[in-house]
Backbone as a printed PyTorch tensor [residue, N CA C, xyz], in Angstrom:
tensor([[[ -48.4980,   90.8620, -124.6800],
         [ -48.2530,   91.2890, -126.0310],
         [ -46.7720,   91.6420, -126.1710]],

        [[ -46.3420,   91.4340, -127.2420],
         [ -44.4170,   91.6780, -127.5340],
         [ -44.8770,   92.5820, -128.8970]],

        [[ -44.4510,   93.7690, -128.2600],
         [ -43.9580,   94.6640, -129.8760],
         [ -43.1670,   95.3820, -130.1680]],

        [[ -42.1480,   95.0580, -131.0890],
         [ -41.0410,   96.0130, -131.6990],
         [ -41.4430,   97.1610, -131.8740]],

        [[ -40.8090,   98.2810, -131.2000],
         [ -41.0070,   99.2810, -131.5280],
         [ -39.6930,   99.7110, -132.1030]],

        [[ -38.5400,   99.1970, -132.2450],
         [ -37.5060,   99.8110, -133.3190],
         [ -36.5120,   99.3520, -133.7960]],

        [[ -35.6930,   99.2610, -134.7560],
         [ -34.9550,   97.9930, -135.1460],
         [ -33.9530,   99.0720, -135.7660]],

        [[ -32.4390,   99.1620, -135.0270],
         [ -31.6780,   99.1490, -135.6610],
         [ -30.3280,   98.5320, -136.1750]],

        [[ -30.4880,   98.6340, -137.9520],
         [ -29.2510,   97.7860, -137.9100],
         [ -27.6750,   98.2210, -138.0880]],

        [[ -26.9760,   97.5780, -137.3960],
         [ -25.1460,   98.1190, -137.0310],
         [ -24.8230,   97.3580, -138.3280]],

        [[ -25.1960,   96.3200, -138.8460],
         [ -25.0110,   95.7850, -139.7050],
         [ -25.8030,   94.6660, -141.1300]],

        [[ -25.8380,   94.2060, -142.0950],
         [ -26.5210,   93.2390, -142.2430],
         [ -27.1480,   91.9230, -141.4850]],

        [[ -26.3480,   91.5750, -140.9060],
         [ -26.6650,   90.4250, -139.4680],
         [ -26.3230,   90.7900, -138.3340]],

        [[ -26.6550,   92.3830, -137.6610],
         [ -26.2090,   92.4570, -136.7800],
         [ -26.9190,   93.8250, -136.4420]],

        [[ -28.1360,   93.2560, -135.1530],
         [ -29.3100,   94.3310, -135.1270],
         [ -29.5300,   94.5000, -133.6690]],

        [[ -30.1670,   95.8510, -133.6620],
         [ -30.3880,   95.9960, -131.8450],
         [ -32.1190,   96.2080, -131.6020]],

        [[ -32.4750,   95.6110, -131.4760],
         [ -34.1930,   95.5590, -131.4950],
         [ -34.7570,   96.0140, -129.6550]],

        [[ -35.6050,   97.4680, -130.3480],
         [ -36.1020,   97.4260, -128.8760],
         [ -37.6700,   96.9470, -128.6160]],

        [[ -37.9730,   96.2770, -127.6660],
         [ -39.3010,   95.3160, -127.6280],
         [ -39.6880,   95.5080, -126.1920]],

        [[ -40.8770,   95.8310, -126.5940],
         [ -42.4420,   96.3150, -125.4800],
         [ -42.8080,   94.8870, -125.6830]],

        [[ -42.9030,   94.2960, -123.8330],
         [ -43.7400,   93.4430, -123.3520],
         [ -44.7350,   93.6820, -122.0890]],

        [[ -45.7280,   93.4200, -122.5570],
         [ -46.6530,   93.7440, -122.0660],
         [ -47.9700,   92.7550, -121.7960]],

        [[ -48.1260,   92.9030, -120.3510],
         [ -49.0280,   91.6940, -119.5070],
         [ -50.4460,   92.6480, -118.3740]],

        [[ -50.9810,   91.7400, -118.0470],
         [ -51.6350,   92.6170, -117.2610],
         [ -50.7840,   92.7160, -116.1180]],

        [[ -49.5310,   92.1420, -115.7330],
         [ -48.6690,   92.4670, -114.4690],
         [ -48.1680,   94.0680, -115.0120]],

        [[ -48.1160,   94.5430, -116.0890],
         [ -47.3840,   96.1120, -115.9890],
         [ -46.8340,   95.4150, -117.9050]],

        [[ -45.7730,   96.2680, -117.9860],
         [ -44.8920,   96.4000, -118.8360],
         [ -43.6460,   96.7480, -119.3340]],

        [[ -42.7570,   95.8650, -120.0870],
         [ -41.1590,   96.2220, -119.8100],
         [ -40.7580,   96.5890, -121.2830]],

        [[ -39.4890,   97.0600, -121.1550],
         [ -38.8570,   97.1940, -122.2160],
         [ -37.6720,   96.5780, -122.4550]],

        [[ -37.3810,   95.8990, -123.3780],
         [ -35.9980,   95.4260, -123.4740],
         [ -35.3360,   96.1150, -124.8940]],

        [[ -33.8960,   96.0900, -124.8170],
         [ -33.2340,   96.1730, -125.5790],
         [ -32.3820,   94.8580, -126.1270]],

        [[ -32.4420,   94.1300, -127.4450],
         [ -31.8640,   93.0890, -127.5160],
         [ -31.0100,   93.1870, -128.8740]],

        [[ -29.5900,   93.0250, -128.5010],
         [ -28.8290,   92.8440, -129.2490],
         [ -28.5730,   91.5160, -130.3630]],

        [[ -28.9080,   91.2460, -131.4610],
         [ -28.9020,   90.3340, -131.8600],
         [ -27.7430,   89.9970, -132.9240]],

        [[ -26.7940,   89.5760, -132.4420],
         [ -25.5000,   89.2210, -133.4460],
         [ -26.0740,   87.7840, -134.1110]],

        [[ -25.8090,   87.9980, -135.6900],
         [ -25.7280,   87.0040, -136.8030],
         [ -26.9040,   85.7530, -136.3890]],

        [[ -28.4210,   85.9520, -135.5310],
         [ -29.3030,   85.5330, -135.1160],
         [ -28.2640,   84.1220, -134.2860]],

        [[ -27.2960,   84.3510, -133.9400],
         [ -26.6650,   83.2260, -133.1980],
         [ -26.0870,   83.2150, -131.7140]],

        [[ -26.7330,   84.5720, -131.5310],
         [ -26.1560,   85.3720, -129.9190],
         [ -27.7390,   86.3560, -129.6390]],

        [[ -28.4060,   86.5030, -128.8250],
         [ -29.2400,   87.5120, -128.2450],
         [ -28.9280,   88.2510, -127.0180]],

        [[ -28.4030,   89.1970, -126.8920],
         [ -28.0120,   89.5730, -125.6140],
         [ -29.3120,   90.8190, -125.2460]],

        [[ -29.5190,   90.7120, -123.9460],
         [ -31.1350,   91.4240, -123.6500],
         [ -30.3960,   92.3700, -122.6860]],

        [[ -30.8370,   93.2860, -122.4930],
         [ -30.6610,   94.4670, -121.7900],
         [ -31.6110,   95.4510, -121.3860]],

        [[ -31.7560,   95.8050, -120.4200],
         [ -32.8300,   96.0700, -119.7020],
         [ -32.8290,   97.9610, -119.9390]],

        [[ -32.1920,   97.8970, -120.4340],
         [ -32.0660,   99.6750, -120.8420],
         [ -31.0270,  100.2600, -122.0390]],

        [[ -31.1190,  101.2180, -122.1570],
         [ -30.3800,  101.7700, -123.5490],
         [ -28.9710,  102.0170, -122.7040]],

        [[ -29.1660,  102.8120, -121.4820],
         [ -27.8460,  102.8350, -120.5760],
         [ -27.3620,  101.7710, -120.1250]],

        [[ -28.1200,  100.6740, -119.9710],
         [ -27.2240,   99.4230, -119.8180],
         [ -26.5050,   98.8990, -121.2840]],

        [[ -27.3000,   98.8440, -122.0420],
         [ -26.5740,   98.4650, -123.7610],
         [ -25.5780,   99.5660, -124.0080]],

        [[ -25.8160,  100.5880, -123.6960],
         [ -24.2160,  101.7630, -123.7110],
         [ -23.2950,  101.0680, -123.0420]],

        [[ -23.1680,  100.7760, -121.6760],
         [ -22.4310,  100.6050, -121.0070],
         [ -21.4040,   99.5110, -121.7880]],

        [[ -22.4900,   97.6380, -122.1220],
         [ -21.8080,   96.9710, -122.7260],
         [ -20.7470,   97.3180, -123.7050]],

        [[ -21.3680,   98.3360, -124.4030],
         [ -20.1650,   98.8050, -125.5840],
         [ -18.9730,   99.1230, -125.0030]],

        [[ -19.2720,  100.2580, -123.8330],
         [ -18.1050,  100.9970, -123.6500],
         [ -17.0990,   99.7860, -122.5250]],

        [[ -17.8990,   98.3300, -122.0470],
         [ -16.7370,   97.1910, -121.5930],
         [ -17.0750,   97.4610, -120.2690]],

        [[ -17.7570,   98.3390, -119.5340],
         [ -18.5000,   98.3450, -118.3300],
         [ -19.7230,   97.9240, -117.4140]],

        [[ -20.7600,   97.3350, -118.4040],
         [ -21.5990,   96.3230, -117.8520],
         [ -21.9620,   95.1890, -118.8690]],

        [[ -22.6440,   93.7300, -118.3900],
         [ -22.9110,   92.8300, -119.2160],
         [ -24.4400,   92.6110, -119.6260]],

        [[ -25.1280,   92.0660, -120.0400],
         [ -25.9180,   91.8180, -120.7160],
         [ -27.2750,   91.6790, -118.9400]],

        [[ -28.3860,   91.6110, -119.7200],
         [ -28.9160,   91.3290, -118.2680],
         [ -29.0210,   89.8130, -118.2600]],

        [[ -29.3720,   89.4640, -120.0310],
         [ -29.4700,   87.8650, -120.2910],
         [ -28.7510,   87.5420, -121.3410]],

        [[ -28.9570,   86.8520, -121.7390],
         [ -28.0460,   85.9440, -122.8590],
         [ -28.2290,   84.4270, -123.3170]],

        [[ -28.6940,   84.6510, -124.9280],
         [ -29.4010,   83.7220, -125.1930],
         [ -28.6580,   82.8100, -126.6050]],

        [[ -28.5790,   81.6340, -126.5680],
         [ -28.2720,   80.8780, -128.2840],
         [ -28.5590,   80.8960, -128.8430]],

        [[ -30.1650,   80.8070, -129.0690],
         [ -31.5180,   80.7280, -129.8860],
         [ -32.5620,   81.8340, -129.8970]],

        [[ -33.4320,   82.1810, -131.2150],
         [ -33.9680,   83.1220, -130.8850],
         [ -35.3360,   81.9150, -130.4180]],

        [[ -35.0870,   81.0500, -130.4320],
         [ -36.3320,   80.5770, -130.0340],
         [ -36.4890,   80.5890, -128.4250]],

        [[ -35.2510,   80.4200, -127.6280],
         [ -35.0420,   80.4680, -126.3860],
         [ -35.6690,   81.6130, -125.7940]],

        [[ -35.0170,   82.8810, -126.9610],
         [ -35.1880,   84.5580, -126.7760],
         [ -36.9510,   84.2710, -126.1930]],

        [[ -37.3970,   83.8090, -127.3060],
         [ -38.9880,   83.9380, -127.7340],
         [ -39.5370,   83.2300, -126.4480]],

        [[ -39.3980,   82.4730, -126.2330],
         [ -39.8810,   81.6240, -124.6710],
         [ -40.2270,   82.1800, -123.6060]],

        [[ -38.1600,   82.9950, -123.4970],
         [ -38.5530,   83.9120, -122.3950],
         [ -39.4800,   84.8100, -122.2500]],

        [[ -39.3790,   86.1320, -123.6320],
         [ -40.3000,   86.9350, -123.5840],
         [ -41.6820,   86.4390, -123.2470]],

        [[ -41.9660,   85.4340, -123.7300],
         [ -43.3840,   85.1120, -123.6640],
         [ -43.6440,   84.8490, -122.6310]],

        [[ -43.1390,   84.2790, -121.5980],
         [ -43.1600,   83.9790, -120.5960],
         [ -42.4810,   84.6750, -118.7440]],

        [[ -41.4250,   84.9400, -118.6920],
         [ -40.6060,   85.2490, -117.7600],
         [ -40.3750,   86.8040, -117.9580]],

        [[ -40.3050,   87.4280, -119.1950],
         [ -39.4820,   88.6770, -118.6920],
         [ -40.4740,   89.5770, -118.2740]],

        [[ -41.6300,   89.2730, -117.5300],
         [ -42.3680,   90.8760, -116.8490],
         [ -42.4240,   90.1850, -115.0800]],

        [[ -41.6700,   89.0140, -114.9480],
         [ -41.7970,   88.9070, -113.7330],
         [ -40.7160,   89.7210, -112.8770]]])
């Protein structure tokens, strides 16, 4: 199961969505940055998405498409 639990926006096209995935393997959380739906950057914590800001860590993933985004989640990110 994938569910938003919070959406905020920095801008009109420019949102940080945090998303519960959840399998019978357990369950994760991501944080995904979504610039102008033409960049997804995923982050595995709120302290890792701090960090990016402050120019000290990178993304955990990084995506073109949200359809790509959507793949993964559905698939790969609770392994």
């Amino acid at each position: 199961m994938i569910q938003q639990l919070n959406c905020t926006y920095i801008s009109p096209n420019k949102t940080i969505e945090e998303i519960l995935i959840s399998r019978n393997e357990g369950e994760k959380t991501f944080h995904v940055y979504n610039y102008k739906g033409v960049s997804f950057r995923v982050f595995r914590s709120k302290e890792e998405l701090n960090g990016f800001w402050a120019g000290e860590s990178e993304e955990y993933k990084h995506f073109q498409t949200e359809q790509e985004l959507d793949v993964w989640l559905q698939s790969d990110a609770i392994r």
